[in-house]
ZAMARGU-4260 file (C-alpha; in steps of 0.2 Angstrom, whole numbers, plus 5000, padded with zeros to 4 digits):
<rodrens>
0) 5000/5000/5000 | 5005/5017/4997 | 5009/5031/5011 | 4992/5040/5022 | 4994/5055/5020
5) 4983/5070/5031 | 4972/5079/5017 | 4975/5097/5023 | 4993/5093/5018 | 4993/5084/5003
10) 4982/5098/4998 | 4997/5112/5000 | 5007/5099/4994 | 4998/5094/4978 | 4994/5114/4974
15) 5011/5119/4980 | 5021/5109/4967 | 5007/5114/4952 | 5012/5133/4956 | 5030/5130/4958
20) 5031/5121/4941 | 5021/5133/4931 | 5033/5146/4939 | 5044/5139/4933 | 5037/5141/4915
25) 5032/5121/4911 | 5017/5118/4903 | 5001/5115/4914 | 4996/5101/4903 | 5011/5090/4908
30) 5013/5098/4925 | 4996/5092/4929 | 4998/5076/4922 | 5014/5071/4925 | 5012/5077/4947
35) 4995/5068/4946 | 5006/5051/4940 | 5019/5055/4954 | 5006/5058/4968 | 4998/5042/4961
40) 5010/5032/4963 | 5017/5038/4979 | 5001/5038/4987 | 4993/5021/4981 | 4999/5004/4974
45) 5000/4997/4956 | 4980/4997/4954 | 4978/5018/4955 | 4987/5020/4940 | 4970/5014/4933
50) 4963/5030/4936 | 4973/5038/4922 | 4966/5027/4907 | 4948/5025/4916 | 4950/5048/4915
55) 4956/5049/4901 | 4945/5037/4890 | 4929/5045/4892 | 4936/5064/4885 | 4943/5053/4873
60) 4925/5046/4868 | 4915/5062/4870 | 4905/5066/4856 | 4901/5083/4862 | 4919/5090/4863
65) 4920/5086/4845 | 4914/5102/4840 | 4928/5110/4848 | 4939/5104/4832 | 4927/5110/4820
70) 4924/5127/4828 | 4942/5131/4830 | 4944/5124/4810 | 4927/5138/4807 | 4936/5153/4815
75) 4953/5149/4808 | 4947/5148/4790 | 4935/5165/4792 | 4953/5173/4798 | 4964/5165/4784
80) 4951/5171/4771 | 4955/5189/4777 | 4936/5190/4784 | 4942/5199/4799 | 4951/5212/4791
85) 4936/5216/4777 | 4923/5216/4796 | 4934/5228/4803 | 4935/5239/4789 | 4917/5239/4786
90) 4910/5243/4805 | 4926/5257/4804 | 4919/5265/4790 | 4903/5263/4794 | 4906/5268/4813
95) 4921/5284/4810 | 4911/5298/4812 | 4908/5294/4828 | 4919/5301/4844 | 4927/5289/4850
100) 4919/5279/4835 | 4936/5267/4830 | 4936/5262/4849 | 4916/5256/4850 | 4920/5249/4831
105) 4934/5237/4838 | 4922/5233/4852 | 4907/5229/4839 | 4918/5219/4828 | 4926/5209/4843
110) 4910/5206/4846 | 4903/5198/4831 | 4920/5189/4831 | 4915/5182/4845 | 4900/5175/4836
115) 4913/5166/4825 | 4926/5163/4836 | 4926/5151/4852 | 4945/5154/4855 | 4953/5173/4863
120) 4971/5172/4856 | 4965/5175/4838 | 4954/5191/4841 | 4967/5199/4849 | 4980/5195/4838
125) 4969/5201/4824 | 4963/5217/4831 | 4982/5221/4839 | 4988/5221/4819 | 4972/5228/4809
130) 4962/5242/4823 | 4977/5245/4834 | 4989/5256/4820 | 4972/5262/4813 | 4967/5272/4829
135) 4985/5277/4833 | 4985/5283/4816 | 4971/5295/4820 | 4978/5301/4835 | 4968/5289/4849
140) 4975/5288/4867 | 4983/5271/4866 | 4978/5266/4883 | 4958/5267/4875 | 4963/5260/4860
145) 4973/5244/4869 | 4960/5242/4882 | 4946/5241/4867 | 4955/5227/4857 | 4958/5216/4874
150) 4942/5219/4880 | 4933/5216/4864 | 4945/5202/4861 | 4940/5190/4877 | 4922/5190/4873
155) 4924/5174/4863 | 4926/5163/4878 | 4909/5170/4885 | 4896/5174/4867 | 4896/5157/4859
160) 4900/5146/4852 | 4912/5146/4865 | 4926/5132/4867 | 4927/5137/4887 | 4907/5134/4887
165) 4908/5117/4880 | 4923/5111/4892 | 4911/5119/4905 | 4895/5108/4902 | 4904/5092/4898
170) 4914/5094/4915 | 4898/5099/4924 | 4886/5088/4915 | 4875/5102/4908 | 4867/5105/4890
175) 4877/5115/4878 | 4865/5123/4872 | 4857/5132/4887 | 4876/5136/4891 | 4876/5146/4876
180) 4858/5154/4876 | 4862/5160/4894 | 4877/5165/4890 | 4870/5178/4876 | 4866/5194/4888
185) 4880/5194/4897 | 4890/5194/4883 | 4879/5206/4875 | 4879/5217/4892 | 4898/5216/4892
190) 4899/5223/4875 | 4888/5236/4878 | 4897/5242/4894 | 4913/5244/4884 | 4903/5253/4871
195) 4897/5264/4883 | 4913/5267/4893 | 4924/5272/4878 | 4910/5283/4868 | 4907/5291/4884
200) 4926/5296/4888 | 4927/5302/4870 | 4914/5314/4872 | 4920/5320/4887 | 4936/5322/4881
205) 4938/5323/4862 | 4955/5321/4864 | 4955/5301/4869 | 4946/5299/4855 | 4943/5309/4839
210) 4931/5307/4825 | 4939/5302/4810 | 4939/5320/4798 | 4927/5321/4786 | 4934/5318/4770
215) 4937/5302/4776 | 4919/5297/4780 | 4907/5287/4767 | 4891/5290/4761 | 4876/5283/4764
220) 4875/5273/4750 | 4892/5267/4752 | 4889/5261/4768 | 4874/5251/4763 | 4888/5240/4749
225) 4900/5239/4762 | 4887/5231/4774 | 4881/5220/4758 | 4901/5215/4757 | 4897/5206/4774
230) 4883/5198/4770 | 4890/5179/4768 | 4902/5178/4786 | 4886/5185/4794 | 4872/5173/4789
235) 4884/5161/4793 | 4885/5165/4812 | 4865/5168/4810 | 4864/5148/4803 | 4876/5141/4816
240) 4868/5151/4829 | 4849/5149/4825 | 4851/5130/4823 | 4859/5127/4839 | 4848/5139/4848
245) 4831/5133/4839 | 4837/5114/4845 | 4836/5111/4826 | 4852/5102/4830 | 4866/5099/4844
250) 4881/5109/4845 | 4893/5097/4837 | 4882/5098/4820 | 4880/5112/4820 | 4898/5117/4820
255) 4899/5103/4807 | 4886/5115/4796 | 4898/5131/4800 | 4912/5123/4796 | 4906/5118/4780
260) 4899/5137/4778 | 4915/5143/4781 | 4923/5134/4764 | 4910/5144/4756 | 4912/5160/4763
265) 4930/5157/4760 | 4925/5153/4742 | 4913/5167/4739 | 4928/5181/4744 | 4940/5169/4731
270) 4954/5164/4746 | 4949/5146/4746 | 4965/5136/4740 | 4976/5123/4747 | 4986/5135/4759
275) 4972/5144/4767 | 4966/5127/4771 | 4982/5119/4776 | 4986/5133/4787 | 4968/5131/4794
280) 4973/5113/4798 | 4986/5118/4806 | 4981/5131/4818 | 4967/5117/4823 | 4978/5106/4826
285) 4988/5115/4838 | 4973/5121/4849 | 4963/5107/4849 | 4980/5096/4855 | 4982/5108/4868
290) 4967/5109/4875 | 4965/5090/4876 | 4982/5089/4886 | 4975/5101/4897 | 4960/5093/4899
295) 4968/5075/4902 | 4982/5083/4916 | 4970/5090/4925 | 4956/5079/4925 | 4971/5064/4931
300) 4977/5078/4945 | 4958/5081/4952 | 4952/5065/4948 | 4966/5059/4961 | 4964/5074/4973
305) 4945/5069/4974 | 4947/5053/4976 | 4960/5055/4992 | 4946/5065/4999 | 4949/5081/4993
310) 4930/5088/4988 | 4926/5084/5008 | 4940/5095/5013 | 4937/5109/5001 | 4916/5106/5007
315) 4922/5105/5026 | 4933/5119/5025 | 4920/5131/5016 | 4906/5125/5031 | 4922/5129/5042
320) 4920/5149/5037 | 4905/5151/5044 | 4900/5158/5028 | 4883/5159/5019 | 4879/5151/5003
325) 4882/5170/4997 | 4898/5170/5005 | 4904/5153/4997 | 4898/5160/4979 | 4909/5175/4981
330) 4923/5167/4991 | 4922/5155/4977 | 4922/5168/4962 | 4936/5178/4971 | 4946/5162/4970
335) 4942/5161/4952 | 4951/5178/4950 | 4965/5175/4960 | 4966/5157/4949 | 4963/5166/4933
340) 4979/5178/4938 | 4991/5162/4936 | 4982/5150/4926 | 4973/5147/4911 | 4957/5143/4909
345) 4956/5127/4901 | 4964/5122/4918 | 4957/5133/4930 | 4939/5125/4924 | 4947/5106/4928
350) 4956/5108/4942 | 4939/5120/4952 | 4922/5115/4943 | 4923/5097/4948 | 4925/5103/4965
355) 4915/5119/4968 | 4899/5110/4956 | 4893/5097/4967 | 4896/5109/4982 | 4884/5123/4975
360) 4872/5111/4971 | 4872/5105/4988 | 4869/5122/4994 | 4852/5121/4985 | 4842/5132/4972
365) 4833/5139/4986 | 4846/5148/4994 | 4850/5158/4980 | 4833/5163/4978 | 4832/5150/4960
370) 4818/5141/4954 | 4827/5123/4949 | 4844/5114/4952 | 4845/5115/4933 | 4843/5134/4935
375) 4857/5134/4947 | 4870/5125/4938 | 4865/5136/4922 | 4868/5150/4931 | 4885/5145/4939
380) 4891/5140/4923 | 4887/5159/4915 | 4895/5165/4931 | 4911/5155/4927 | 4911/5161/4910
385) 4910/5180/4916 | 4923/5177/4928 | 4934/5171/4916 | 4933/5186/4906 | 4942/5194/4921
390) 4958/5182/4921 | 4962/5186/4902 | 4964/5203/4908 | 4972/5203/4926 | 4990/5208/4928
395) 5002/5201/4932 | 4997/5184/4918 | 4984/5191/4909 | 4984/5182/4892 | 4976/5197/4884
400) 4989/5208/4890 | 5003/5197/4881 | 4994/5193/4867 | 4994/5213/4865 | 5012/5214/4870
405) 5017/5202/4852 | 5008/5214/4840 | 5010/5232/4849 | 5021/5245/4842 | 5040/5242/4855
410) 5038/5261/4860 | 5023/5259/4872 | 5028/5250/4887 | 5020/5235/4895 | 5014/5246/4911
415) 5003/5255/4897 | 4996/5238/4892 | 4994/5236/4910 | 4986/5251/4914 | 4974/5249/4899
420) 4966/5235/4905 | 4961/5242/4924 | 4946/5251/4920 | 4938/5237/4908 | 4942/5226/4923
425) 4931/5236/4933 | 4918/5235/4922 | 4919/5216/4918 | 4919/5215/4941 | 4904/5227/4939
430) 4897/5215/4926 | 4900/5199/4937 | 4892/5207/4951 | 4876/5211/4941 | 4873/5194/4934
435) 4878/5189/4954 | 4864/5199/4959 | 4852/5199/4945 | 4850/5178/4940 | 4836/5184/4927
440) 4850/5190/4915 | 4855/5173/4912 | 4842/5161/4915 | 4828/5172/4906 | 4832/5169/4890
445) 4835/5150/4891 | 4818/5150/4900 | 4810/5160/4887 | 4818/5147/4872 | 4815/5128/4882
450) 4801/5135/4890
</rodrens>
């Protein structure tokens, strides 16, 4: 038999060595993993390294992660037919005569990026190289036009079809799809919040953020072929996201559909040949194989942790607070944040959702004031997905920040980057604690669709 161990230590322990690794700059795929094998095999016999196959197996199997694949393969080839570039330019042209109108334009075009993308890394990217020399060249203040583009950019783990979302209801055994419908206002609120923030600031102080002069603005008529010009990438999000949302069809096939869409709108703006969709490949590839490691690490490291006990502990040490079920939901969100500064969130949802689920659940519906336990979980999920939003963002390892840092001009420094991003943080807390407050923002439109 292997060694007993108290649980209180083995936690330290076990969460210790994670962060010291990951410190230490080693991926958290194999971090996870390769402890969880350690701790296994120090802890038990021969017969717990069962628990690795018997984890792994079932994401293996999992018909609904399939749709992560085709999602990522959608967005990628939207970006590699130079979609992203023509939606920017549109809404730009469109939005310029606006103050502060270049700013709210990146923020709409994150958006509806969002809509096609399930993945942050690529909106960024994008918007750092297209939106990002386009306001500096009109003279914004970089830290309005920086915070817009990582603000915009994070909404794609929250507006679906959202990877995070679908990791999120096959860990917590939950429907995709109401995941996704309750995840729409939020998103939506999010968006508008930043809207409001930075056409607000411009107007009360031109300077942040002029209106782009007026020989460069378009004419009606103009505007309406530009918005035509759209058409195709648009209807496709419309198809993917109606079909899911009527229950037409699950998730998967309906990224199956998009997918397919995307070849055509790729076709229709002539970039479909063989190295758009090779590098399409590619780029899937690559995220879908790290976001499975992930996933198999972690779901090893907690699957172990859980098994030594550890969901009591977490349980008995919550109860030990003297807390409310308030007081657990915020402690629990305030742990999410502090996570969400060190980790990413593929692991952050592995290594806390198994554990903090079944504890809310226990907590009951009631206590938060919910009509259902399916309610509840809904609602926690759209939570987590909020919350999220705040680690991409966070100093000191917000992903956001560094995704910025690759494709920002060398002369403005990282604290600027930094800086940026504090008062969309604000807003992203104030937009957690509204949704905290008010349940009806995500649960009323699900209700309103499955009735």
């Amino acid at each position: 038999m292997g060694i007993e161990i108290d649980i209180a230590w083995l936690t330290l322990i076990m969460f210790g060595s994670l962060l010291a690794l990951l410190m230490a700059g080693l991926p958290l795929a194999f971090v996870t993993g390769g402890l969880a094998c350690v701790f296994l095999f120090v802890l038990g016999d021969a017969r717990a390294l069962n628990i690795v196959p018997s984890r792994i197996f079932p994401l293996m199997t999992n018909y609904q992660l399939s749709a992560i694949p085709l999602f990522i393969f959608m967005a990628a080839m939207l970006e590699r037919a130079g979609i992203i570039n023509d939606m920017f330019d549109v809404i730009y042209k469109v939005m310029g005569g606006v103050k502060g109108g270049l700013a709210a334009a990146t923020i709409i075009a994150s958006t509806i990026l969002a809509a096609m993308v399930g993945v942050i890394g690529a909106a960024v990217v994008t918007m750092g190289i297209i939106a990002l020399p386009a306001m500096l060249k009109r003279h914004y203040d970089p830290k309005i036009a920086m915070g817009s583009i990582m603000a915009g950019g994070t909404l794609g783990i929250l507006i679906p079809p959202s990877i995070l979302a679908i990791i999120y209801a096959v860990v917590a055994e939950q429907s995709v799809g109401e995941l996704f419908i309750g995840a729409v206002i939020p998103g939506l609120m999010l968006s508008g919040m930043y809207i409001a923030y930075v056409v607000v600031r411009s107007y009360i102080n031109p300077v942040l953020g002029p209106a782009i002069p007026v020989e460069e603005r378009v004419t009606t008529a103009e505007k309406v072929r530009l918005i035509g010009k759209m058409a195709a990438p648009i209807t496709l999000v419309v198809v993917v996201l109606g079909i899911i949302f009527s229950g037409v069809a699950t998730p998967v096939e309906a990224a199956g559909i998009g997918t397919f869409g995307a070849f055509i709108v790729a076709a229709i703006h002539r970039k479909l040949d063989w190295p758009t969709v090779s590098e399409a490949c590619i780029t899937t590839l690559k995220a879908s194989a790290m976001v499975i490691w992930i996933m198999f690490g972690a779901t090893i490291f907690v699957g172990l942790y859980v098994l030594e006990g550890g969901q009591q502990f977490v349980q008995e040490s919550l109860a030990a607070t003297g807390l409310g079920p308030w007081g657990i939901l915020i402690l629990m969100q305030i742990l999410l944040v502090i996570l969400g500064m060190f980790l990413d969130w593929v692991g952050i949802l592995l290594l806390c959702v198994p554990i903090f689920v079944p504890i809310i659940k226990a907590l009951g519906a009631q206590a938060f004031g919910l009509d259902s336990p399916d309610d509840l979980v809904l609602w926690f999920g759209v939570l987590y997905l909020v919350n999220m939003q705040m680690s991409f963002l966070s100093p000191p390892f917000g992903y956001a920040l560094f995704y910025l840092r690759g494709v920002a001009p060398a002369e403005i420094p990282m604290s600027d980057i930094f800086k940026s991003a504090l008062p969309f943080l604000f807003l992203q807390l104030v937009g957690l604690v509204l949704c905290m407050t008010f349940p009806e923002i995500i649960t009323w439109l699900p209700r309103l669709v499955y009735g």
